[in-house]
C-alpha positions as CSV (number, residue, x, y, z in Angstrom):
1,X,0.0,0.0,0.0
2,X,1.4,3.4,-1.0
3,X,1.7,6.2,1.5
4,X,2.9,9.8,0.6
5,X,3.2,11.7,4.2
6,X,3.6,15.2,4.1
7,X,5.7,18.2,6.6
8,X,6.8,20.7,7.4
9,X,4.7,23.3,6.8
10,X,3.7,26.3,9.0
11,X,3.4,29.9,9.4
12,X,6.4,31.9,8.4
13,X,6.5,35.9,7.2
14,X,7.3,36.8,3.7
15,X,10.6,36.8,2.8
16,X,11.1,33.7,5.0
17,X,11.6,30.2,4.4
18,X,10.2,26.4,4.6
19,X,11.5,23.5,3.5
20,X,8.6,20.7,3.0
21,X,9.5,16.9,3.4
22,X,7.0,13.7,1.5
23,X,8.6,10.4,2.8
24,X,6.9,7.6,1.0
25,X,6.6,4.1,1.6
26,X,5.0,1.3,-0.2
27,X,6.0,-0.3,-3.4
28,X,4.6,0.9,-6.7
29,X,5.3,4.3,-7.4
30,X,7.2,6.2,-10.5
31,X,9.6,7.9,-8.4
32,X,10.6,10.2,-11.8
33,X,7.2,11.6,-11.3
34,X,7.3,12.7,-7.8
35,X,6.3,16.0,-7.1
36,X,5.0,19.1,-5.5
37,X,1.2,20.4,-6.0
38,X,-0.5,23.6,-3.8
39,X,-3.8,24.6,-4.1
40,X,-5.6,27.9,-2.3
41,X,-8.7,28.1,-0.9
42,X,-11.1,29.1,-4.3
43,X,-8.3,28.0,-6.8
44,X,-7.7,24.7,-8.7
45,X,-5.0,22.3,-7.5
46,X,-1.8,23.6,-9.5
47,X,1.6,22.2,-10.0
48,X,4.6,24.0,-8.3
49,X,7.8,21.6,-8.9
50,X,7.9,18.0,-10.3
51,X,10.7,15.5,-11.5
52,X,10.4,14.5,-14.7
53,X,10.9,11.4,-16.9
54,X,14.1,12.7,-17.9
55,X,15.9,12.9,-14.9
56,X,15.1,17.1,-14.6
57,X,12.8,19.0,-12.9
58,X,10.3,21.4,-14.0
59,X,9.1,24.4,-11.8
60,X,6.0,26.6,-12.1
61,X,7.3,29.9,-13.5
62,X,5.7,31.2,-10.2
63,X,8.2,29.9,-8.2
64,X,11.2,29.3,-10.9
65,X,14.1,31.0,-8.9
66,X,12.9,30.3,-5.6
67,X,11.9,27.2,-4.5
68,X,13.8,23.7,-4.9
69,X,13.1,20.5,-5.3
70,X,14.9,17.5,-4.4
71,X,14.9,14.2,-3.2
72,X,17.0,11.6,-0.7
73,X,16.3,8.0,-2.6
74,X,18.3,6.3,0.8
75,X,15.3,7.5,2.7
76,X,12.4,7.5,0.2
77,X,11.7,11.3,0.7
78,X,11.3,14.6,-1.3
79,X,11.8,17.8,-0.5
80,X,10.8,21.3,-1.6
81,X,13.0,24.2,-0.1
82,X,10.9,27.3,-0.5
83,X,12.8,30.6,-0.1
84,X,11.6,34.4,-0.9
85,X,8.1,33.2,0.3
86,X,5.4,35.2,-1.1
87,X,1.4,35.9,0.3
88,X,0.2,34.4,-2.7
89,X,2.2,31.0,-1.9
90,X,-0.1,30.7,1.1
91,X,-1.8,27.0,0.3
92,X,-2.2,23.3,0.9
93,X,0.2,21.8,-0.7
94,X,0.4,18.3,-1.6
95,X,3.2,15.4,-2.9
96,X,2.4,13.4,-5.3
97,X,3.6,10.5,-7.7
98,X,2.2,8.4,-10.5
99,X,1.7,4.9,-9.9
100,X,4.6,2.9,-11.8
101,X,3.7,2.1,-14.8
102,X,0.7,4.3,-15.1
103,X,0.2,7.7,-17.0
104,X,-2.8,8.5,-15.3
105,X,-3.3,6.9,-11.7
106,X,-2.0,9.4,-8.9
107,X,-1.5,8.8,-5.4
108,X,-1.6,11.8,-3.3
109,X,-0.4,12.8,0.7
110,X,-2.9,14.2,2.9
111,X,-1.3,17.9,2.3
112,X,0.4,20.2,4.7
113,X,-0.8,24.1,4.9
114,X,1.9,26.4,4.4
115,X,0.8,30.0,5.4
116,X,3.1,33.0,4.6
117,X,2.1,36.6,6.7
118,X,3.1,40.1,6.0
């Protein structure tokens, strides 16, 4: 059974910083796909950083410049380093993966709220 467990998120000020962690466990998942969703209250669920088949990463241009993403395979966890937080970063945000094999079939953590303050 996969399990994506999200933390680290929190209230910080803008201009501050968060690093998020997804530590997965279970058998089953396309770890090139792993990555990082948000979604604010009264918006769509949008992608913010993702690895990709290739080996690279793509990043939302919202974030492009400031956050990172990255990944420890020893312990089966993903990060995303967020720096020059921003109000409008304020949102749930989620990990994600596709199941191996699979184009379509997403498993998804439970979320962690990440609030930035002026």
């Amino acid at each position: 059974q996969v399990q994506l467990v999200e933390s680290g998120g929190g209230l910080v000020q803008v201009g501050g910083s968060l690093r998020l962690s997804c530590a997965a466990s279970g058998t089953g998942i396309n770890i090139n796909s792993m990555g990082w969703y948000r979604q604010a209250p009264g918006n769509k669920r949008e992608l913010v950083a993702t690895f990709t088949s290739g080996g690279g990463t793509l990043y939302a241009d919202s974030v492009k410049g400031r956050f990172v993403i990255f990944r420890d395979n020893a312990k089966n966890t993903m990060y995303l380093q967020m720096n020059s937080l921003k109000i409008e970063d304020t949102a749930v945000y989620y990990c994600s993966a596709l199941r191996f094999l699979s184009s379509s079939y997403r498993y998804w953590g439970q979320g962690t709220q990440v609030t930035v303050s002026s």
